[in-house]
C-alpha positions as CSV (number, residue, x, y, z in Angstrom):
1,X,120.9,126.8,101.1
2,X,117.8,126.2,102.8
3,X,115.8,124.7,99.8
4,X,118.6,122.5,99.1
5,X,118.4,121.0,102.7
6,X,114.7,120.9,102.3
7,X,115.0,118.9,99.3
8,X,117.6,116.4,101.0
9,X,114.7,116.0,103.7
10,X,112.2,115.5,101.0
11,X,114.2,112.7,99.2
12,X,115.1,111.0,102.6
13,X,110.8,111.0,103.6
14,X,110.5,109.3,100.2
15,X,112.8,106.6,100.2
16,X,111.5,105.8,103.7
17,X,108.2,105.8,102.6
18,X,109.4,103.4,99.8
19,X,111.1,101.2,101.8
20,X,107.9,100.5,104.4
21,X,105.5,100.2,101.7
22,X,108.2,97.6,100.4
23,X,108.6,95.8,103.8
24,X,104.9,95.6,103.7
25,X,104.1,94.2,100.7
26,X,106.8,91.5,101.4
27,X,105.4,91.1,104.7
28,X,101.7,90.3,103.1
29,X,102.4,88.1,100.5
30,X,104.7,86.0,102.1
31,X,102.0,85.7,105.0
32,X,99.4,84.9,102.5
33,X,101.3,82.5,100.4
34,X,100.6,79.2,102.3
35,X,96.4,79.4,101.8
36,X,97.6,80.7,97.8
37,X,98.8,77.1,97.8
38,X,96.2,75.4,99.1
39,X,93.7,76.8,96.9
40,X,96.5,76.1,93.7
41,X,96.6,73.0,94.4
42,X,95.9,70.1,96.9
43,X,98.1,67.6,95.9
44,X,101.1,70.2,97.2
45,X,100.5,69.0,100.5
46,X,100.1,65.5,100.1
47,X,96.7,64.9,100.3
48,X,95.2,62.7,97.1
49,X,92.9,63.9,95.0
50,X,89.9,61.6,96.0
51,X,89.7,62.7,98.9
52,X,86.7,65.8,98.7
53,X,88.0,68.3,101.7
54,X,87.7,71.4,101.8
55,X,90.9,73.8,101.9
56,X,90.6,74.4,105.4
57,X,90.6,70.9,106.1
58,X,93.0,69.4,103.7
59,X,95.8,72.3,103.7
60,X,95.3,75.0,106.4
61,X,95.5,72.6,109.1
62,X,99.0,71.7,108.2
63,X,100.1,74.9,108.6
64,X,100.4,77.3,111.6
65,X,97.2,79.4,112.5
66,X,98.0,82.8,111.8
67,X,96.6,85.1,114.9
């Protein structure tokens, strides 16, 4: 009886464990997806292609600053 309860609190500490890791990684990427963009691409944000700026000038600065 005791094993099996041990086991049930085993399986409960590894879902958790899943589910952070998961909230994590969701967390991260969708923080870091903006400057993924910018360095794609610079015509995503409307800036033309003649224009020589760097990323942090011609993307990042149309998004917010992350602290």
């Amino acid at each position: 009886m005791r094993q099996h309860m041990l086991n049930g609190w085993l399986v409960a500490a590894l879902v958790a464990l899943v589910y952070l890791l998961g909230i994590t990684a969701y967390l991260e990427v969708t923080k870091d997806l903006p400057r993924v963009a910018c360095m794609r691409d610079l015509k995503a944000v409307g800036k033309t292609a003649g224009r020589v700026q760097s990323c942090s000038t011609a993307c990042c600065d149309t998004t917010a600053p992350s602290a």
